[in-house]
C-alpha positions, 0 to 999 in steps of 0.5 A: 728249297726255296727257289725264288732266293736263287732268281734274287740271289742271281740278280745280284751279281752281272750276269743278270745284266749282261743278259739284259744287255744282250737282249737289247743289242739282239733287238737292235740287229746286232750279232753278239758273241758272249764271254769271248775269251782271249790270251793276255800275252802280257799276263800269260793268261786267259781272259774273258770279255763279256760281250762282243756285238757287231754289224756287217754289210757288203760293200762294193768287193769288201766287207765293213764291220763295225764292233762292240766289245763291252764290259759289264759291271753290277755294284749295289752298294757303290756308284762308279764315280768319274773325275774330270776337269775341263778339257784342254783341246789343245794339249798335245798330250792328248789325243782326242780323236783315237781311231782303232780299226783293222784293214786287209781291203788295199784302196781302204787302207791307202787312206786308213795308213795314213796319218791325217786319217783319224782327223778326216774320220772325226770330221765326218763322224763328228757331223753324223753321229755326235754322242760318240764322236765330239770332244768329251765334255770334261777330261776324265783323269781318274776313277773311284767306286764310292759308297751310295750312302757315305760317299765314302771312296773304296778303290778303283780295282773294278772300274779299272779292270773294265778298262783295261780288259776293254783295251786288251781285247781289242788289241787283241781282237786287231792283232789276229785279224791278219790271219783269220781274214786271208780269203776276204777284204774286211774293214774293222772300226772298234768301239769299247763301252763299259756299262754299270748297273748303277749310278754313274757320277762325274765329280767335276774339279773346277778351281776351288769348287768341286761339284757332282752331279748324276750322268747317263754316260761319259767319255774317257780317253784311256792312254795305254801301253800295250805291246810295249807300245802307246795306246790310245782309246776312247771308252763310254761308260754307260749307266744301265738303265741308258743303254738302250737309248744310246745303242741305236746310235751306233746302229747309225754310226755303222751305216755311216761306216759303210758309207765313209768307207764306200767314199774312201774305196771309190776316191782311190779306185777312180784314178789308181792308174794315174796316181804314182803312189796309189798304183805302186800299192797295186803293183804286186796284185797286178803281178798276181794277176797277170803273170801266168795269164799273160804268158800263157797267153802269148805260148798260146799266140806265139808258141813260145814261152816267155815267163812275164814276171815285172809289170808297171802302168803308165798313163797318157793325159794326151792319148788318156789311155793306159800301157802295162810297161814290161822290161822286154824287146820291141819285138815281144811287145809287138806281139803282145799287141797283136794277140787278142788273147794277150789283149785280153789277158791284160784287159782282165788284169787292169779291170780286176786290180784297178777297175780301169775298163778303158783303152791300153796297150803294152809298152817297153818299161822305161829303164829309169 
């Protein structure tokens, strides 16, 4: 038995290359789960994506992770050839700026709801990490593995299926991140890249002329339907032999996660108390975090026992100090203020929901 044919022979297929990959994201510092499977609701069945690589960093009471879920392909006989036209910039079809991430941190998700967000993210993006964040070169509206000698067109199926397992996996990946992170505040940013060990063409279609030339990589918009809804993602094909040149920036595309999402978590928190629309997102937390304490509390100072369940903020610009407003008697909120312990209570709750550290005192909540 001639065992050299078996290391040829499994050269061949994409395993080989997902090794190779794997190495390289492990040199870079990042953690890797290979041939992650998943349940393809649509298809009532079990799929497997190749690789899904990460970073996670601590930041201030939340963690930010930044994910690759990567698609790995070998063709020997075939290149993977793109076909594009010019961009449209403009064209209200198209979505060039896709933003795909996940949440459970609420200061983050006050900006990340909402719907200028994806613009903001790309404006700053754009700026510290380019070769993924710019406006593709050219729009990309179909595919073809084609032969490397004939340039005969053979089909789309595995170009295709790259695509959409890409897409699946991280709509999958999103939609069970809401159970599995219930103890801690994560932030999720996800990125798809397909890689093919083999050339990577993009025939251009320009007026009359039609011309091909040998790229590194490319960006592809895919739009989706998924869940029955519209899905937008930005997918870069990469040829094989570039991936170890473009991996390191996305290495700095995560620090440069961290450091937006530090931005947008300081910008809420440092005036949360003041911001109707901004303390409204905290209000059930400050209930959480106050409601027994605070009874508690005023059993302990008072010897009476007063179930405290509703609270809102209110804050004085002329007295720039802050009162915890509960639908109670003038009597109860004498009481309150006269009780350190109750004082107390209170103190820990703003600290602790709105990072507000200043004067505050209790108030009766207004009726309107």
């Amino acid at each position: 038995m001639e065992l050299s044919n078996f290391e040829k022979q499994v050269c061949k297929t994409g395993f080989e290359l997902e090794y190779r990959v794997a190495r390289i994201l492990k040199e870079e510092g990042w953690s890797l789960i290979s041939n992650r499977c998943y349940l393809d609701d649509q298809e009532e069945t079990v799929r497997e994506i190749d690789l899904l690589a990460y970073k996670v960093r601590s930041v201030k009471d939340f963690y930010v992770c930044t994910a690759l879920i990567i698609s790995c392909k070998k063709s020997e006989s075939n290149v993977w050839a793109l076909l594009c036209r010019e961009v449209d910039a403009k064209d209200p079809n198209s979505d060039w700026q896709p933003f795909k991430g996940w949440c459970n941190q609420k200061g983050v998700s006050y900006y990340m709801d909402g719907s200028e967000w994806s613009k903001k993210y790309y404006e700053k993006m754009v700026k510290s990490c380019p070769s993924i964040f710019q406006v593709p070169n050219v729009d990309v509206f179909a595919f073809q593995e084609m032969n490397r000698v004939s340039g005969a067109c053979q089909n789309d199926k595995n170009i295709f299926a790259s695509i959409t397992s890409l897409m699946k996996a991280q709509s999958y990946e999103i939609s069970t991140l809401a159970d599995r992170k219930k103890d801690k505040p994560y932030v999720y940013q996800f990125n798809l890249l397909s890689v093919i060990d083999s050339d990577l063409i993009r025939i251009l279609f320009d007026g009359k002329e039609i011309k091909a030339v040998s790229v590194g990589s490319e960006d592809y918009v895919s739009r989706y339907i998924l869940r029955k809804k519209d899905s937008t993602s930005r997918i870069k094909f990469i040829a094989a032999d570039k991936f170890s040149e473009i991996i390191p920036d996305y290495s700095r595309l995560h620090s440069e996660n961290c450091s937006i999402f530090e931005e947008v978590y300081v910008d809420f928190y440092k005036d949360s108390y003041k911001n109707f629309h901004k303390y409204s997102v905290l209000l059930d937390d400050l209930k959480v975090a106050l409601s027994s304490k605070l009874s508690t509390a005023y059993c302990r100072s008072t010897g009476d026992w007063i179930s405290f369940k509703e609270f809102s903020v209110s804050w004085s610009e002329k007295q720039q100090s802050l009162a915890i407003e509960i639908d109670t008697s003038f009597e109860i909120i004498d009481k309150l203020n006269a009780s350190k312990e109750c004082l107390a209570a209170g103190r820990c709750a703003l600290s602790k929901i709105f990072h507000y550290e200043g004067e505050f005192i209790f108030e009766i909540g207004i009726p309107f």
